[in-house]
Structures are given as C-alpha cells and as structure tokens.
C-alpha positions in Angstrom: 0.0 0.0 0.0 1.3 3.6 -1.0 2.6 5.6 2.1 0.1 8.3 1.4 -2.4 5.8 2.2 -1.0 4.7 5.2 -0.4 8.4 6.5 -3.8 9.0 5.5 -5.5 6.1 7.7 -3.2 7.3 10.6 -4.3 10.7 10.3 -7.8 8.9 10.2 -7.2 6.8 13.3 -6.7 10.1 15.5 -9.1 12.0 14.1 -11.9 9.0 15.1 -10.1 8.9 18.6 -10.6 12.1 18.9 -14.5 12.2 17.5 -15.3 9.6 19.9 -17.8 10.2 22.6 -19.0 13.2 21.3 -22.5 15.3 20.1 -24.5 13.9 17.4 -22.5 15.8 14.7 -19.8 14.4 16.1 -21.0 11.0 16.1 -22.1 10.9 12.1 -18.6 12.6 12.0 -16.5 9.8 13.4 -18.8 7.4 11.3 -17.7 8.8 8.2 -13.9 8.6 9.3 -14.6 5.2 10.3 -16.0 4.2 6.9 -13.4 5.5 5.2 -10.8 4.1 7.3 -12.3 0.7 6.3 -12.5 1.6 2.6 -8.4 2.5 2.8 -8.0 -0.8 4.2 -9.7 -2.8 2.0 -7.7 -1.5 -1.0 -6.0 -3.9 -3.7 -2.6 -4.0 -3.2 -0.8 -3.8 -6.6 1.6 -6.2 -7.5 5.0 -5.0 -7.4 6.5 -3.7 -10.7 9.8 -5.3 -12.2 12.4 -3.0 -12.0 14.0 -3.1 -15.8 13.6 -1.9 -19.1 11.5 -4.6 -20.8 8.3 -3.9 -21.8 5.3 -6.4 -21.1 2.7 -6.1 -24.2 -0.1 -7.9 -22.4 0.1 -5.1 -19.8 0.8 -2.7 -22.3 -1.9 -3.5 -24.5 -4.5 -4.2 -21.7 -3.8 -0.7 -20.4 -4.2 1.2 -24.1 -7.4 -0.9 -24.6 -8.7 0.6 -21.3 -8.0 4.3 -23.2 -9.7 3.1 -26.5 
C-alpha cells in the first residue's frame, strides 16, 4: 500500500479517537472517518512492478485498450 495511504489512515485513526464520545454531529462525523478508514483498508494491493527496461505487451496492451 502507497505511504500516502498509510499516513492518511493514521491521520484517520486520530481524528476518530478524537470524535469519539462526542455530540451527534460528532458522532455521524466519526462514522464517516470510520468508513473510510475501512474503505483505505480494503484497497488492492498492486503487485509489485519489475524493475528493468523490458516492456510487457499484455500489460501494455491491456492498459491502451482501457484508453480506446
């Protein structure tokens, strides 16, 4: 998982510690944070790339089909 994500569910973690036990506002508040917290978590996590100068053509073409 990208580091911005993981910075972003850390900065999402203290913001819901900080909602909780709060007024109703703050309550629908912390369940948004929550939710997304959960959406952050359950994203893929990419395969990683090979690190040389070959290019794959099923990749390559799979990716300019998406564009056409």
């Amino acid at each position: 998982m990208p580091t911005t994500y993981l910075r972003a569910r850390d900065h999402l973690q203290q913001a819901a510690a900080i909602l909780r036990g709060g007024d109703c506002n703050a309550v629908q508040l912390l369940n948004i944070v929550e939710r997304t917290i959960s959406l952050i978590d359950d994203l893929p996590v990419d395969a990683p790339r090979p690190i040389d100068n070959v290019l794959d053509f099923v990749a390559f073409k799979a990716r300019y089909d998406h564009y056409n």
